[in-house]
N, C-alpha and C positions, 0 to 999 in steps of 0.2 A: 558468150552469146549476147547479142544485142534484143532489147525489150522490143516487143508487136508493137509498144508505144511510137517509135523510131519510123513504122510503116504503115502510119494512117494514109489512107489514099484521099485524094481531093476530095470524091464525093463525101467522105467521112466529117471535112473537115468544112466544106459549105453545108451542110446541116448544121454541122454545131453553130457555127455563125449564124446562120438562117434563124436558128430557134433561140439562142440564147439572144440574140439581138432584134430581133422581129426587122430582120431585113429579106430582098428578096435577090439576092445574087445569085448569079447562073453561072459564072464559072469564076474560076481564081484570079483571073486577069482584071476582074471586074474591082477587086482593091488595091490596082496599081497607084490611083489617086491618093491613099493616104490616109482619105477618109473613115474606111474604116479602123486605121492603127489606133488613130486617136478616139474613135467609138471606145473600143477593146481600154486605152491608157485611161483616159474618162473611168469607167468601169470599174478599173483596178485602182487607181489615185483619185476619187473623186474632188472634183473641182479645180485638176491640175491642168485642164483643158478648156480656154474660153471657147464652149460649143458653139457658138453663135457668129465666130469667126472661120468654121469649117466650110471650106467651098467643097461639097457632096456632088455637084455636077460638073468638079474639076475634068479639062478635056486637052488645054494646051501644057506644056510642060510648065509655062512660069505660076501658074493656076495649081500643078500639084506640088511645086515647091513649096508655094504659100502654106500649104497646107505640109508639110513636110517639114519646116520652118514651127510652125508652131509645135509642133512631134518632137523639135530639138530642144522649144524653150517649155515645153513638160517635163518632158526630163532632166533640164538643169535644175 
């Protein structure tokens, strides 16, 4: 048998976002930009993410690369 944990459903999953980040997303789609991975990597590796180079109002695809890009060099 597979854990409840396996079937959080979305709204479960932007609350916890919502509150442990004091963000205010409305749906999942809303961290296709990247931005929030690297919230969340930030969080867990502190300092392993220059915040300051996070584009948060990523919209064109090379704008969430950028930000996808540095999500790669965190985690090298």
């Amino acid at each position: 048998m597979m854990s409840s944990a396996y079937f959080v459903g979305r709204k479960a999953i932007l609350e916890w976002l919502n509150t442990t980040f004091s963000m205010s997303l409305n749906k999942i789609e809303d961290m296709a930009n990247g931005a929030v991975a690297l919230q969340i990597t930030d969080a867990l590796f502190p300092g392993s993410v220059p915040m300051s180079k996070v584009r948060w109002d990523a919209r064109t695809a090379p704008e969430m690369m950028a930000n996808y890009k540095l999500l790669q060099q965190a985690f090298e």
